[in-house]
C-alpha positions as CSV (number, residue, x, y, z in Angstrom):
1,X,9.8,8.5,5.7
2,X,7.4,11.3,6.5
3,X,4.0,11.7,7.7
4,X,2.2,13.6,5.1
5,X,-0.2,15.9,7.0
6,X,-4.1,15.7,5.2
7,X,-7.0,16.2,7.1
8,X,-9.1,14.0,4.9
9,X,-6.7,10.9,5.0
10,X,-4.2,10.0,7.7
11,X,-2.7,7.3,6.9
12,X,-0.8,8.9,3.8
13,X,3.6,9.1,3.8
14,X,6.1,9.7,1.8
15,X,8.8,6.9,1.5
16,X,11.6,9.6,0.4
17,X,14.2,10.2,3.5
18,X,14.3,6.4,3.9
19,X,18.1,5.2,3.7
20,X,19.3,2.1,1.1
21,X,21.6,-0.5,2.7
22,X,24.2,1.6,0.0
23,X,23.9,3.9,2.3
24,X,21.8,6.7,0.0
25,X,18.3,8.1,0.4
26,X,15.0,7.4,-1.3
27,X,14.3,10.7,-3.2
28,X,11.9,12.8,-1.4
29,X,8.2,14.1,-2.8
30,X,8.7,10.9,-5.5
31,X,6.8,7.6,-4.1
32,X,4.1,8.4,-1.7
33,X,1.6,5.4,-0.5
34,X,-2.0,6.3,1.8
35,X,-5.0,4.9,1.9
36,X,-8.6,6.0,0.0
37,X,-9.1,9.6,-1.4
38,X,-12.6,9.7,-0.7
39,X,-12.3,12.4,2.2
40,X,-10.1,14.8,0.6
41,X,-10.3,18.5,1.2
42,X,-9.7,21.0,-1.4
43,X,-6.9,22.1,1.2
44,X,-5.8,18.1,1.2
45,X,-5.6,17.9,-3.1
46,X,-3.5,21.5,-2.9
47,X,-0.9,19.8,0.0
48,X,-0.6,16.7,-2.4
49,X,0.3,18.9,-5.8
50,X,1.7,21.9,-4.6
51,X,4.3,20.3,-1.7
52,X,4.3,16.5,-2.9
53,X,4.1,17.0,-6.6
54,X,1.5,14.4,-7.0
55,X,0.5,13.9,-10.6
56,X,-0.1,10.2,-11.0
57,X,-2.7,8.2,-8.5
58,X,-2.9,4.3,-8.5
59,X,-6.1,2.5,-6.9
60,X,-5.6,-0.8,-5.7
61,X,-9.3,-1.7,-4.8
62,X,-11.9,-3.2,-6.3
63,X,-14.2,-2.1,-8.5
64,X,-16.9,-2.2,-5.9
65,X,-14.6,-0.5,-3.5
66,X,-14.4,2.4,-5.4
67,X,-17.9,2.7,-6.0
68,X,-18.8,2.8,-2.8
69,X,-16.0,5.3,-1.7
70,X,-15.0,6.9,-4.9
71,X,-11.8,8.8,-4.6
72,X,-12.2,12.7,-4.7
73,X,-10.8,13.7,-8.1
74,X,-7.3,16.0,-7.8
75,X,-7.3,18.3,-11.0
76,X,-4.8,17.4,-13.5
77,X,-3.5,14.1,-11.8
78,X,-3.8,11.0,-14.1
79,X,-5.5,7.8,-12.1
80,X,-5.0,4.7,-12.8
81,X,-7.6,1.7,-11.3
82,X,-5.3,-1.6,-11.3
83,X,-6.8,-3.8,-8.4
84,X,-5.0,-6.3,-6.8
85,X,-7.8,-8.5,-6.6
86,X,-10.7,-8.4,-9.0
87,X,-13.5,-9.4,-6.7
88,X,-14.0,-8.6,-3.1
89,X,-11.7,-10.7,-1.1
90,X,-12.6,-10.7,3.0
91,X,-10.1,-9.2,5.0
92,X,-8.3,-7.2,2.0
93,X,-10.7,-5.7,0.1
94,X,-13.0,-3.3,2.7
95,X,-16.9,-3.5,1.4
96,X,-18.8,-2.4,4.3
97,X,-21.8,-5.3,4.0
98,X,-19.1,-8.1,3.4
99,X,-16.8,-7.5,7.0
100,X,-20.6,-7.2,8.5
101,X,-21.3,-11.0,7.7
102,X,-21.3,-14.0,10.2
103,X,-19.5,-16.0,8.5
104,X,-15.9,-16.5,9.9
105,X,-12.7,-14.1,10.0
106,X,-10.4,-14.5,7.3
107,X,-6.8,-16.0,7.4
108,X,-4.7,-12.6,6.8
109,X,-1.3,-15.0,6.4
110,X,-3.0,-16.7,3.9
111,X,-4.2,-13.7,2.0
112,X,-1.0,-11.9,2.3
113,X,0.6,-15.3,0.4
114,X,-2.3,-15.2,-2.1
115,X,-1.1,-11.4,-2.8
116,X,2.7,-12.3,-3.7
117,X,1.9,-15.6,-5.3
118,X,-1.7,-15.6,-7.0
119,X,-1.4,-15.5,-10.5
120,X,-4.0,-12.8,-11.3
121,X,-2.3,-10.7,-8.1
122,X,1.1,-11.5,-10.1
123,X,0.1,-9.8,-13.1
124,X,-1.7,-6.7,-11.5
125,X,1.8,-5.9,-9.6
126,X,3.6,-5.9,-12.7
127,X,0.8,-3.5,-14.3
128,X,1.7,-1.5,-11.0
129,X,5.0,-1.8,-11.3
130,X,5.5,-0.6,-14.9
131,X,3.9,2.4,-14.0
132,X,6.1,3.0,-11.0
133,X,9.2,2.1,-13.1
134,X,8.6,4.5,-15.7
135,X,7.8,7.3,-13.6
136,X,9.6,10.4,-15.0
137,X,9.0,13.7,-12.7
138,X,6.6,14.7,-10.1
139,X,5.3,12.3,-7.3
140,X,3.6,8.6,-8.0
141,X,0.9,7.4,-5.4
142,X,-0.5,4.2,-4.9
143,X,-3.5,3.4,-2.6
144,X,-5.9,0.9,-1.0
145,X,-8.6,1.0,1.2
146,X,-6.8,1.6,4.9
147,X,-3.1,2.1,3.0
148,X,-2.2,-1.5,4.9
149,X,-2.7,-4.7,3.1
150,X,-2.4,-4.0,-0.5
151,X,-1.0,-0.7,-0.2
152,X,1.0,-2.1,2.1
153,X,2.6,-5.1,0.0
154,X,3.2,-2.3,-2.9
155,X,5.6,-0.7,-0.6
156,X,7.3,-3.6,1.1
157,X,8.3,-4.8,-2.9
158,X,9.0,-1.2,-3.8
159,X,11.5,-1.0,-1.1
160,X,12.9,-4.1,-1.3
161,X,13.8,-3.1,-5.1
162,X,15.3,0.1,-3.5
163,X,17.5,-2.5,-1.7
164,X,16.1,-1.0,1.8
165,X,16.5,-3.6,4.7
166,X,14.0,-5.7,6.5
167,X,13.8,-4.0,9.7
168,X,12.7,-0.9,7.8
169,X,10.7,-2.2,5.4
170,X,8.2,-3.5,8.8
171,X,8.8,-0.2,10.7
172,X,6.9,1.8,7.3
173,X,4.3,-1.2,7.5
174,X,3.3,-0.9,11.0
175,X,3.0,2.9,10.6
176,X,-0.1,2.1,10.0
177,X,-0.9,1.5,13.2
178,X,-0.8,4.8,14.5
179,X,-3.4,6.6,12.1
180,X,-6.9,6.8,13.4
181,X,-9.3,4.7,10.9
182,X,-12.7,5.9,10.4
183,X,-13.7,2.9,8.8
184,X,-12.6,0.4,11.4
185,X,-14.1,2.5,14.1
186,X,-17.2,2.6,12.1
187,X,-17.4,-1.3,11.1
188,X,-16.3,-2.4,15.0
189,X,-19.6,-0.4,15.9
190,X,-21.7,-1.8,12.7
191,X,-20.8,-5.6,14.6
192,X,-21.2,-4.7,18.2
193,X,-24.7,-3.1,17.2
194,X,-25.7,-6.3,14.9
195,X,-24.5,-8.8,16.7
196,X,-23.2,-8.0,19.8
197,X,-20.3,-10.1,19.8
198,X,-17.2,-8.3,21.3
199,X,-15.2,-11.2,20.2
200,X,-15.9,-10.6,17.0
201,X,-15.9,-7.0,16.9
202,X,-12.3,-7.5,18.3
203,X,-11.8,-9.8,15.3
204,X,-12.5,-7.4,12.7
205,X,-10.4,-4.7,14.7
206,X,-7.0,-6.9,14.4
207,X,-8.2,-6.9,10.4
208,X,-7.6,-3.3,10.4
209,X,-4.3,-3.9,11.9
210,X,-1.0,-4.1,10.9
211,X,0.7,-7.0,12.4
212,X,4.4,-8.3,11.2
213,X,3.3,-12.7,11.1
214,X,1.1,-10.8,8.0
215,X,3.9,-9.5,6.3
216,X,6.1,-12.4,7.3
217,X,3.9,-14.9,5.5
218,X,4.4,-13.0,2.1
219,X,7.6,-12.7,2.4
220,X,8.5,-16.6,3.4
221,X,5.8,-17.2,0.5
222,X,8.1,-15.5,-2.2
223,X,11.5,-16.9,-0.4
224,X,10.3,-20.5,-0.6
225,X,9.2,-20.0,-3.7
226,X,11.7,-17.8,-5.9
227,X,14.6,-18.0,-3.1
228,X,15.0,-14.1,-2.8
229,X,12.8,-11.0,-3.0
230,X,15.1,-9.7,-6.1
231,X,14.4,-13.2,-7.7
232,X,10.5,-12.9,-7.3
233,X,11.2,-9.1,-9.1
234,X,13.1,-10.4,-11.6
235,X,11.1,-13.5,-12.3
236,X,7.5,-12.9,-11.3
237,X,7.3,-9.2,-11.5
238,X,9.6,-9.5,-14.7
239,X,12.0,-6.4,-13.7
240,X,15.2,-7.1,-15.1
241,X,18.1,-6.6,-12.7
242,X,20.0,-4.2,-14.9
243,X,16.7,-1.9,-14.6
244,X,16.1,-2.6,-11.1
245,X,20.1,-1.1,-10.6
246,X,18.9,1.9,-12.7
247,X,15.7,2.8,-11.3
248,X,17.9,2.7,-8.0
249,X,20.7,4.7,-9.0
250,X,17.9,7.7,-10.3
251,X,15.7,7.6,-7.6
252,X,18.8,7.9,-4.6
253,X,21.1,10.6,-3.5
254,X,23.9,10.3,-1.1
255,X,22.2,10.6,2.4
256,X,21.9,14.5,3.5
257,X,20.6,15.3,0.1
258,X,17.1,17.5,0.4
259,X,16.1,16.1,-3.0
C-alpha cells in the first residue's frame, strides 16, 4: 500500500504492494481508492495519469454530494457515478446542512450492515464491481466523500476477493485516520459555532473516523448471513469463483515484483 502524494486530496492510496495470503502482491498503479476530487490541482490530475495511470474514476456519493462538491474533471478519464446509497444517508453520505442538524448521531454499526446487506447497496456493489472486474490496463479509482465509509467497504470486499487477510484489510481501513480532513475540521467548527455543544461536536468528529467495531459490524453482517466473505461475493455480489481465481491470478505477481 502506498500513500499517494496530492496536495488537493490526502486521503488517496494505492492498494498495489499489499501481499495475498498466496504469498503474491497486488499489482501496483492498478486499484487506487481516496476520497472526493473536488480540490484537485492541475499538478494533482498530472500525478494521478502520468505516475498512477488513472483512466477510470468511480463516485460513490450521492447525487447531492456531488453537486455540492463536484469532482474536478481529469482529461481523458472515463467517470462513472454509481452511489452506494441513493439518498442522503446520516453518517455516510457527507451533505454539509444534514451533519449540521440536532437531531441525533447516527448508528455507524448499523449503517455499515445496511451497506453489505441492503438490497439497493447490494446491487450498486455489483455495478461497482463489474467495472472493477473488467478492468483491462491503466489504473481504476473509486471514491467517497472522506475515502472511509463507502470507499472504505469497496476496498475491504476488493481485498477480501484478492484473498488478503483480516489484519490487513483493517490496517488500509484505519489509514484513514492519519490524513487531515478539511471537511471534518470544517463541520466540528459549523456545530461548536451553532450550537455550542462540544459533545456533540465530538460526536460528529468520531463520524469522520475510522474505527474497526464499524467494519466489524459489516463483516459479522455478511458472515451471519452468507457464512463467508467469498460466499457473500459469490452469492450477493454474483462473482463467480472461477472468475474471482482469475481476476486474482492477473492482478498478482510473486512478491518483489515492481509491476
Amino acid at each position: 500500500m502506498e500513500n499517494i502524494k496530492l496536495i488537493g486530496q490526502q486521503n488517496a492510496r494505492d492498494l498495489g504492494g499489499i501481499q495475498t495470503l498466496e504469498g503474491k502482491t497486488i499489482r501496483k498503479h492498478v486499484f487506487l481508492r481516496s476520497g472526493a476530487l473536488n480540490h484537485l490541482t492541475l499538478g494533482d490530475m498530472v500525478t494521478l495519469t502520468k505516475t498512477y495511470d488513472v483512466n477510470t474514476v468511480i463516485d460513490l456519493r450521492t447525487h447531492l454530494e456531488t453537486a455540492e462538491r463536484p469532482d474536478r474533471i481529469i482529461p481523458n478519464v472515463h467517470y462513472e457515478h454509481i452511489p452506494v446509497f441513493s439518498t442522503s444517508t446520516k453518517g455516510i453520505s457527507h451533505e454539509f446542512n444534514d451533519l449540521l442538524d440536532h437531531g441525533r448521531m447516527p448508528d455507524m454499526e448499523q449503517l455499515y450492515k445496511a451497506m453489505v446487506l441492503q438490497p439497493e447497496c447490494i446491487q450498486q456493489l455489483k455495478k461497482i464491481f463489474r467495472i472493477i472486474l473488467k478492468h483491462e490496463d491503466g489504473a481504476v479509482l473509486w471514491h467517497c466523500s472522506e475515502g472511509k465509509d463507502r470507499a472504505g467497504i469497496v476496498s475491504a470486499l476488493f481485498l477480501s476477493l484478492m484473498d488478503v487477510d483480516r489484519q490487513t484489510i483493517y490496517r488500509d481501513y484505519l489509514w484513514t485516520n492519519k490524513a487531515p480532513s478539511r471537511s471534518m475540521d470544517r463541520t466540528v467548527r459549523a456545530v461548536l459555532l451553532r450550537t455550542g455543544d462540544h459533545e456533540k461536536a465530538h460526536a460528529v468528529k468520531e463520524i469522520f473516523s475510522a474505527k474497526i467495531r464499524y467494519m466489524d459490524a459489516a463483516f459479522e453482517a455478511i458472515e451471519q448471513n452468507y457464512g463467508t466473505v467469498t460466499n457473500y461475493l459469490t452469492e450477493a455480489l454474483e462473482i463467480p469463483s472461477a472468475e474471482q481465481q482469475a481476476f486474482r491470478s492477473q492482478w498478482t505477481v510473486k512478491k518483489g515484483s515492481d509491476r
